[in-house]
Backbone as CSV, one residue per row, in Angstrom:
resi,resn,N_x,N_y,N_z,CA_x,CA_y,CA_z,C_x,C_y,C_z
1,UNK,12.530,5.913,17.005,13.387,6.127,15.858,12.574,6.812,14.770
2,UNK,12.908,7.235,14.332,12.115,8.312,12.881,12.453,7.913,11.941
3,UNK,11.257,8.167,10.647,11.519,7.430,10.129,12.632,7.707,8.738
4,UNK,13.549,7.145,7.894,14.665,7.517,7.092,13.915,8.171,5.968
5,UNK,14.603,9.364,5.497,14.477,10.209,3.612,13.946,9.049,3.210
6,UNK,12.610,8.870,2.934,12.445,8.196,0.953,11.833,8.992,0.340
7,UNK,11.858,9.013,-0.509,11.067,9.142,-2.002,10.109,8.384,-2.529
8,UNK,8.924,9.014,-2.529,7.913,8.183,-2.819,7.090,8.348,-4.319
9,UNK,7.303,7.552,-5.005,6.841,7.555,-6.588,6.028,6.070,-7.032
10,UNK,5.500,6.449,-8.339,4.963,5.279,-9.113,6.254,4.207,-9.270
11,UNK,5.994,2.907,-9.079,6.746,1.887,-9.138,6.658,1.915,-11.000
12,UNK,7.756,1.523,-11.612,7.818,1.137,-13.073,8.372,-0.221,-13.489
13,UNK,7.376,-0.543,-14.489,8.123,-1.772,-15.002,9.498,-2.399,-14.997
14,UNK,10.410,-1.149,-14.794,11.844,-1.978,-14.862,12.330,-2.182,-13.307
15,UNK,11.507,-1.800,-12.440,11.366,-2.027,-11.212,11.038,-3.230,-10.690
16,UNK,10.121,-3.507,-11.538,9.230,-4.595,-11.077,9.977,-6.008,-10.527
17,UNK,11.245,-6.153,-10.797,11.868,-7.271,-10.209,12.193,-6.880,-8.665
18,UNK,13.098,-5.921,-9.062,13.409,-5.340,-7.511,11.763,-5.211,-6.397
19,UNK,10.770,-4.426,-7.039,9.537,-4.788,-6.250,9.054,-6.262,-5.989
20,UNK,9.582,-7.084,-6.397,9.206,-9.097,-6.397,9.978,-9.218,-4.973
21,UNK,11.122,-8.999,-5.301,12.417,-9.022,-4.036,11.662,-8.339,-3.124
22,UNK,11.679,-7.012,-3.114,11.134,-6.753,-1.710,9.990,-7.047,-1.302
23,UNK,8.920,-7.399,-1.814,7.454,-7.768,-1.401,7.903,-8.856,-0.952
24,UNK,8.408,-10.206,-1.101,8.493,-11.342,-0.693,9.137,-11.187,0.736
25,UNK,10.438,-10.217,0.315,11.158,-10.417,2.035,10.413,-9.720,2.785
26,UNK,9.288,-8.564,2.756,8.653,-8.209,3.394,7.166,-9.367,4.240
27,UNK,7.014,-10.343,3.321,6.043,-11.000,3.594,6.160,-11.901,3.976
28,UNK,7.280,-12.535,4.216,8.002,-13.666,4.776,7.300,-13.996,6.120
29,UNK,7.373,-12.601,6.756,6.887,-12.884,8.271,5.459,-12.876,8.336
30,UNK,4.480,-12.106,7.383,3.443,-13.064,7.357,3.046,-14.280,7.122
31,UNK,3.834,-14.621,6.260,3.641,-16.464,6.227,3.990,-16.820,7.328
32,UNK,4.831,-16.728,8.218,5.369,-17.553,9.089,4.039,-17.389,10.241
33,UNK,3.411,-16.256,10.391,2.393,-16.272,11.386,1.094,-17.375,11.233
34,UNK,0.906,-17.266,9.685,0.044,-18.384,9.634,0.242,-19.317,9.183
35,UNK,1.664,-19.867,9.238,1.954,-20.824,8.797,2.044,-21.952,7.174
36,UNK,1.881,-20.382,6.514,1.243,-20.517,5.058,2.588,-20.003,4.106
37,UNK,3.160,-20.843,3.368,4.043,-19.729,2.817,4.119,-19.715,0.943
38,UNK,2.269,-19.738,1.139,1.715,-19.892,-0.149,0.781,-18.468,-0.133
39,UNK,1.051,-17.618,0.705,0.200,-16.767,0.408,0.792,-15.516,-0.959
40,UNK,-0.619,-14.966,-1.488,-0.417,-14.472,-2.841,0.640,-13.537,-2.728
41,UNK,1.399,-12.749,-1.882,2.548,-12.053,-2.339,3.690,-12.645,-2.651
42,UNK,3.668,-13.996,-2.054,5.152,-14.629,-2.060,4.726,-16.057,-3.018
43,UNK,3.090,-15.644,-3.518,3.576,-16.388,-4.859,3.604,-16.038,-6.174
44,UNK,3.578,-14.894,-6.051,3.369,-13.869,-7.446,4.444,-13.930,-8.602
45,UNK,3.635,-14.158,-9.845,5.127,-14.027,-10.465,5.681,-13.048,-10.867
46,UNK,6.471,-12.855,-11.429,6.934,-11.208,-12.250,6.187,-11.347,-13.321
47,UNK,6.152,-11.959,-14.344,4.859,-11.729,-15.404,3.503,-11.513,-14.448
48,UNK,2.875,-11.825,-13.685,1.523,-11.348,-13.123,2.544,-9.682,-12.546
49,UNK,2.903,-9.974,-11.565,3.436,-8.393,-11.100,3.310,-7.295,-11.886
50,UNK,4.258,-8.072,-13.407,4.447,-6.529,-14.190,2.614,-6.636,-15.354
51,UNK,2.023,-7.368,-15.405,0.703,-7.045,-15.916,-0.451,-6.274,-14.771
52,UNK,-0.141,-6.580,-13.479,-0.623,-5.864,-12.441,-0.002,-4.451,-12.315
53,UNK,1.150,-3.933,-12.366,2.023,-2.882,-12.851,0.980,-1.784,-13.971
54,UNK,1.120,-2.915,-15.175,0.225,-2.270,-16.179,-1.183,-2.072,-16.407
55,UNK,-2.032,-2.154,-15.154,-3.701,-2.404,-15.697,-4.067,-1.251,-15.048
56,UNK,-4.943,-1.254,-15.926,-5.775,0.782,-15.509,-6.507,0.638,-14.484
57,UNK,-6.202,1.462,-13.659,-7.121,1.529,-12.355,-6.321,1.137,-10.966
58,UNK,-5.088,0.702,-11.558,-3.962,0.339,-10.730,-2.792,0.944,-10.612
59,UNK,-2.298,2.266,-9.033,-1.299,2.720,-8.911,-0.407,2.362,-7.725
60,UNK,0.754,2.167,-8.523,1.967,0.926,-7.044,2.806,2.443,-6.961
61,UNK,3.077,2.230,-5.758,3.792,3.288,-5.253,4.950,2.845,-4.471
62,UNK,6.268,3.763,-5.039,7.570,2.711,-4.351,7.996,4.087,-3.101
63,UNK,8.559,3.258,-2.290,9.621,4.280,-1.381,10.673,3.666,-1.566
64,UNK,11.771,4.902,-1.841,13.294,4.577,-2.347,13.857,5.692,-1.073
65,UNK,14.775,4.728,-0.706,15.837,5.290,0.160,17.444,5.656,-0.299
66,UNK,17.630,7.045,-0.894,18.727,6.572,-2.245,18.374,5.431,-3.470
67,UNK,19.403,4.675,-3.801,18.718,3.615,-5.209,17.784,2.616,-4.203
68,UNK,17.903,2.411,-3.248,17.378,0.858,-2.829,15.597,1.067,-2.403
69,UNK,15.055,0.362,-3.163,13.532,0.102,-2.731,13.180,-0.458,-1.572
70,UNK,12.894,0.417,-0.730,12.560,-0.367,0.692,11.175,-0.003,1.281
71,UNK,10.077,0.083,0.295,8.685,0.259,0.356,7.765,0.329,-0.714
72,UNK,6.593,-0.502,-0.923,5.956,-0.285,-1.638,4.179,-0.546,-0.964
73,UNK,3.238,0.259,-1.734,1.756,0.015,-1.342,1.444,0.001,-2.894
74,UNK,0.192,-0.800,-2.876,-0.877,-0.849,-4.245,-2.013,-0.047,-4.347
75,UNK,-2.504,0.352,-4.809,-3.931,0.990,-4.589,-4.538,0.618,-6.073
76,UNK,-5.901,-0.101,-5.661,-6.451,-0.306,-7.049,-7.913,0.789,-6.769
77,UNK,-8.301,1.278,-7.691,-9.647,2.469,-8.278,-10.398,1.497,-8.722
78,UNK,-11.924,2.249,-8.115,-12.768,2.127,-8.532,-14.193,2.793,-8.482
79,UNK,-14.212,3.366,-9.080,-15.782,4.390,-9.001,-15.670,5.590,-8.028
80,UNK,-16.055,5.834,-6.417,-15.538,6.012,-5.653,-14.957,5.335,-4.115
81,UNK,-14.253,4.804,-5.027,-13.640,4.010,-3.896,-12.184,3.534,-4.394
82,UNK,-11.099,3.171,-3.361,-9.828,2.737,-3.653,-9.484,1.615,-2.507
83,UNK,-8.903,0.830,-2.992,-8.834,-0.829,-2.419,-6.709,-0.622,-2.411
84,UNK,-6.608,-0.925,-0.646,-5.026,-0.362,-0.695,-5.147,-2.070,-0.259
85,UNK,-3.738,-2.322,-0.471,-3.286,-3.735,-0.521,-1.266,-3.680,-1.066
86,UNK,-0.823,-4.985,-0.300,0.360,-5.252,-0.645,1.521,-4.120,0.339
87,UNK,1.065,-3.788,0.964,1.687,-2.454,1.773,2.934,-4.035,2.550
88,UNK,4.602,-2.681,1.852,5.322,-4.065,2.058,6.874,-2.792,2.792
89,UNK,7.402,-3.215,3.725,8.261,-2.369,4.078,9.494,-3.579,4.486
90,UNK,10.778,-2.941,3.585,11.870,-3.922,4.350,11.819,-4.488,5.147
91,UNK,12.232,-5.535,5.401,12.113,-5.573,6.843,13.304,-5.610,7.617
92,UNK,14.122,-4.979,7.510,15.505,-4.248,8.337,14.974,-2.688,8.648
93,UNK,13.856,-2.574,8.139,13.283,-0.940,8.499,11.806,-1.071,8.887
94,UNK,11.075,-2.124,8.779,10.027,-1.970,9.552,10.007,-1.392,10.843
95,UNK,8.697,-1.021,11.480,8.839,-0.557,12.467,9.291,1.307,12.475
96,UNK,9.713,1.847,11.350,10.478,3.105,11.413,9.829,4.230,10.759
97,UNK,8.394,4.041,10.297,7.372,4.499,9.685,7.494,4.997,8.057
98,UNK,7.248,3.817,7.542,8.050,3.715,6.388,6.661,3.430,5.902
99,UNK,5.898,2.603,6.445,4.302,2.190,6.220,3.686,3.565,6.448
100,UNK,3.361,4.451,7.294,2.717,5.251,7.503,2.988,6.376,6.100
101,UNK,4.146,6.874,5.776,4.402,7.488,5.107,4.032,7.172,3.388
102,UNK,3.984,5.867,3.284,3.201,5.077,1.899,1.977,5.244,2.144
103,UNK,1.221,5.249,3.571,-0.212,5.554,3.407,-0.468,6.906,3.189
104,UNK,0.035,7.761,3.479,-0.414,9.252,3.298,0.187,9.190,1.780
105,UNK,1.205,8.765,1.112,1.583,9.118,-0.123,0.324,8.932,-1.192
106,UNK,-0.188,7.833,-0.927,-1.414,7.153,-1.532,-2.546,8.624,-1.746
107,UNK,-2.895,9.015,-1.447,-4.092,10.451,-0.888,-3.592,11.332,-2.265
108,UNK,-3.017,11.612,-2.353,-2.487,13.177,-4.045,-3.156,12.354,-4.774
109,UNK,-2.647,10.486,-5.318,-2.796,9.866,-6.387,-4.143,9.439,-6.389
110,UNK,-5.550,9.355,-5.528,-6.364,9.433,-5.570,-7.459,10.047,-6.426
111,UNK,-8.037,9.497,-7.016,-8.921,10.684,-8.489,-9.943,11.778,-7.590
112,UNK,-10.428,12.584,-7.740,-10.980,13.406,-7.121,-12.632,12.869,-6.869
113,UNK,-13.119,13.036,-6.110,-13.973,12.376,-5.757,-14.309,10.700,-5.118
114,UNK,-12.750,10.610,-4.815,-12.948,9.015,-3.887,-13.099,9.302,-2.521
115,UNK,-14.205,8.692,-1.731,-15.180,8.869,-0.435,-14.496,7.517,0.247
116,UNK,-13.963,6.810,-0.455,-13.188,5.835,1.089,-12.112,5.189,0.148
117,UNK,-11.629,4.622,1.361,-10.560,3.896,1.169,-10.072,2.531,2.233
118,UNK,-10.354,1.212,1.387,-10.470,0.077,1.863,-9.272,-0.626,1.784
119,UNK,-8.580,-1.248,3.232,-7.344,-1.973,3.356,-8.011,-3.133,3.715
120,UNK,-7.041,-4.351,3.423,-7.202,-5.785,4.198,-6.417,-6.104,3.996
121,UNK,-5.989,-6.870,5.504,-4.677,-7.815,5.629,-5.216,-9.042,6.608
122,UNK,-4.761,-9.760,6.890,-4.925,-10.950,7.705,-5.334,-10.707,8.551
123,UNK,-6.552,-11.505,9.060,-7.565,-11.407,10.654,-6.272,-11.102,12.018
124,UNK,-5.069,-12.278,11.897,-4.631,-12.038,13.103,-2.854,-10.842,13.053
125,UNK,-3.212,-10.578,11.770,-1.975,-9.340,11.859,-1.931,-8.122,12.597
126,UNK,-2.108,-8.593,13.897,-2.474,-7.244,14.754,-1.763,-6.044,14.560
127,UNK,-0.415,-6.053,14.262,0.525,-4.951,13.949,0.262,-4.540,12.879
128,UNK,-0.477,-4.959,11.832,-1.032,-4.716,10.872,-2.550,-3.378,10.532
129,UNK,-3.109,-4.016,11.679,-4.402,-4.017,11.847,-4.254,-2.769,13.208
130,UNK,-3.195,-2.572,13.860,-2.947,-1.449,14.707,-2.752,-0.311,13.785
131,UNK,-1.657,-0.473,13.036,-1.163,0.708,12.264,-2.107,1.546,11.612
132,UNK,-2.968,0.585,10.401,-4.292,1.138,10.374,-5.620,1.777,11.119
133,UNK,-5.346,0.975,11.729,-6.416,2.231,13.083,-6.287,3.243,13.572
134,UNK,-4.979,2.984,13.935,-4.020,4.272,14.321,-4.264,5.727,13.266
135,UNK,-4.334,5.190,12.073,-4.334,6.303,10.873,-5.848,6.612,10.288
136,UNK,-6.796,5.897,11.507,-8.402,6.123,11.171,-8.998,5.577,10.240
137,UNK,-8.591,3.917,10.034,-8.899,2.301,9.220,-10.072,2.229,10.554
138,UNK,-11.403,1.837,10.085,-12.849,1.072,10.959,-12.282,-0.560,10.551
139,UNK,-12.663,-0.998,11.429,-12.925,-2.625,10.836,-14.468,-2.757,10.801
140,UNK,-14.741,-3.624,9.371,-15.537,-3.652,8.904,-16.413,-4.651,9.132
141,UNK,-15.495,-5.854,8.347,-15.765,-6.963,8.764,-14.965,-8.082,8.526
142,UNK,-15.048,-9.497,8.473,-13.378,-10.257,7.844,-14.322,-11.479,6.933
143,UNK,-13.653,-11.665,6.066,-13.466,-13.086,5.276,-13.131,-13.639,5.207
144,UNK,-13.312,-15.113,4.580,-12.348,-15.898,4.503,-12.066,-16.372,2.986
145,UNK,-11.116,-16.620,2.627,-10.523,-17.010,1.216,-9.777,-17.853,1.528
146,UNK,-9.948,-19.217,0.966,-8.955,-20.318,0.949,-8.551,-20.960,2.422
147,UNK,-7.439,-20.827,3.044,-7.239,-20.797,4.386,-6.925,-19.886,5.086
148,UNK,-7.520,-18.508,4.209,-6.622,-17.613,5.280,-8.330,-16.430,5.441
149,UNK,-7.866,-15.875,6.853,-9.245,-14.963,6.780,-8.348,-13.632,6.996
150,UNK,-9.481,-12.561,5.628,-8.758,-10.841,5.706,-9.766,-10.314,6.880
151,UNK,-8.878,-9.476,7.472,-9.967,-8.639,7.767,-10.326,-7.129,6.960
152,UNK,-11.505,-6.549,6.526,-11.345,-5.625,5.994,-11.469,-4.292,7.079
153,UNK,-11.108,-3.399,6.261,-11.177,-1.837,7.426,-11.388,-0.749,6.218
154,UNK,-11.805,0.243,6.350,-12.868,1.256,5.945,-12.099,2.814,6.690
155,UNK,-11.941,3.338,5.702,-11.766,4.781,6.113,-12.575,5.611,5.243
156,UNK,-13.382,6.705,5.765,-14.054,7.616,4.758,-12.928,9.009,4.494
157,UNK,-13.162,9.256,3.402,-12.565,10.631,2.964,-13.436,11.950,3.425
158,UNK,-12.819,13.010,4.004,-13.625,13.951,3.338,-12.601,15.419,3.326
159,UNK,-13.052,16.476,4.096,-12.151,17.750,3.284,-10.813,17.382,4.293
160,UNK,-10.998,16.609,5.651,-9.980,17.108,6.409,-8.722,15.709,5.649
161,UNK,-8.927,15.089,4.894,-8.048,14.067,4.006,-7.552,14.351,3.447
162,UNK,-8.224,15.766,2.458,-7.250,16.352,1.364,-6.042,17.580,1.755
163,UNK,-6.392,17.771,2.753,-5.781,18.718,3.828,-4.495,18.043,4.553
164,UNK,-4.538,16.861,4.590,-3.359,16.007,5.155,-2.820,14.979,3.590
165,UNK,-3.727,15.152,2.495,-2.989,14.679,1.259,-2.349,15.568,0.906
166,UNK,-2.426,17.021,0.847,-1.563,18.509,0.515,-0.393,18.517,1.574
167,UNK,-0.581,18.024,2.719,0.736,18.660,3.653,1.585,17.258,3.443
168,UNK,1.032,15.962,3.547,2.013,14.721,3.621,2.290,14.570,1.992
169,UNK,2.006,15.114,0.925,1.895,14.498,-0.281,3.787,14.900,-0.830
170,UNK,4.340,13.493,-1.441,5.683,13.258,-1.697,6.054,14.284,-2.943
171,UNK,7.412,14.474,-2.898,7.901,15.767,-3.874,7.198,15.056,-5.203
172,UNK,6.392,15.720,-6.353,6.304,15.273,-7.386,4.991,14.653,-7.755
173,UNK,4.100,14.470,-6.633,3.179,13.762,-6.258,2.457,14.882,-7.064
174,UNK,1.181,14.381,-7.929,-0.094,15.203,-8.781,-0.638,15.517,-7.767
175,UNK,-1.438,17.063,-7.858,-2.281,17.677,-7.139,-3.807,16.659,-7.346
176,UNK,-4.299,16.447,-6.270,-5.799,15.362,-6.695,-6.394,16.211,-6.792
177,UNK,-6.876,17.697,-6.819,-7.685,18.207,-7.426,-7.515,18.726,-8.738
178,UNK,-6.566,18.359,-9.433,-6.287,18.431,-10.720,-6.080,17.596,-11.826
179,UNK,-5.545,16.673,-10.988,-5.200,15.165,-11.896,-5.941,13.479,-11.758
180,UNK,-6.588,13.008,-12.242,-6.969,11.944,-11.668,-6.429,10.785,-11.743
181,UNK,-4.996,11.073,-12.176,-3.963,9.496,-11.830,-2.845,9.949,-12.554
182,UNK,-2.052,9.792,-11.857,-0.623,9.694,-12.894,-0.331,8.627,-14.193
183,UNK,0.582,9.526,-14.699,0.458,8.652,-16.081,1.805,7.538,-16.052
């Protein structure tokens, strides 16, 4: 199946509820794998959400299918490096590459000069942990926090990234060799 038209943009504050809604129903089924249904997406509040929304160094990126939000990824900056997290797809459309298309969106909004880019999700989220590999994620190594262990994964940047951030990059999306974050 291929995957449906979205539109991929900065998530905004008046969003931010509708992004609560869908991160949770997206994450549902990770709790249920580990049996946890305390993990941090599905306990977030909308005051943390929308101050996470607002902090520098932090760009949320929504996919809209028509009005309805049925994707979002996080990417937090730092120096050279970017930390992707929260990657959340309906889940009446998972499976339809709705994830893949939030990861390449991520690449324009990148500041110029970031050399990798670090995901983690749960040690045993294999479908998780496939998708990323698939798109040239290393595993690194895993942790543990609380009761749950991430694993991390590692992708390096270099010219052939910006070359697939120019051809996959969403209508509207800043050129990364011009802009170093949307405003």
């Amino acid at each position: 199946m291929s995957a449906p038209d979205v539109t991929i943009q900065p998530v905004t504050d008046e969003e931010a509820g509708e992004l609560l809604t869908l991160r949770r129903a997206a994450f549902v089924s990770e709790a249920q794998v580990y049996g946890d249904p305390n993990i941090p997406p599905l306990t977030q509040t909308l005051e943390e959400l929308r101050a996470d929304l607002a902090a520098d160094g932090v760009v949320t990126l929504g996919a809209r299918a028509g009005h309805r939000l049925v994707g979002s990824i996080r990417v937090s900056l730092e120096d050279q490096r970017a930390t992707l997290g929260r990657l959340a797809v309906a889940p009446d459309l998972q499976g339809q590459g709705i994830g893949t298309q939030l990861l390449f969106a991520v690449l324009p909004y990148l500041p110029e000069g970031t050399q990798e880019i670090w995901v983690f999700t749960g040690q045993d989220s294999a479908h998780n942990i496939a998708l990323y590999e698939k798109h040239g994620y290393e595993h690194q190594y895993d942790q543990t926090a609380g009761d749950l262990t991430y694993a991390y994964l590692r992708k390096f940047l270099g010219d052939d990234a910006e070359d697939d951030a120019d051809a996959d990059a969403p209508q509207g999306a800043p050129d990364r060799a011009t802009s170093s974050r949307p405003s």
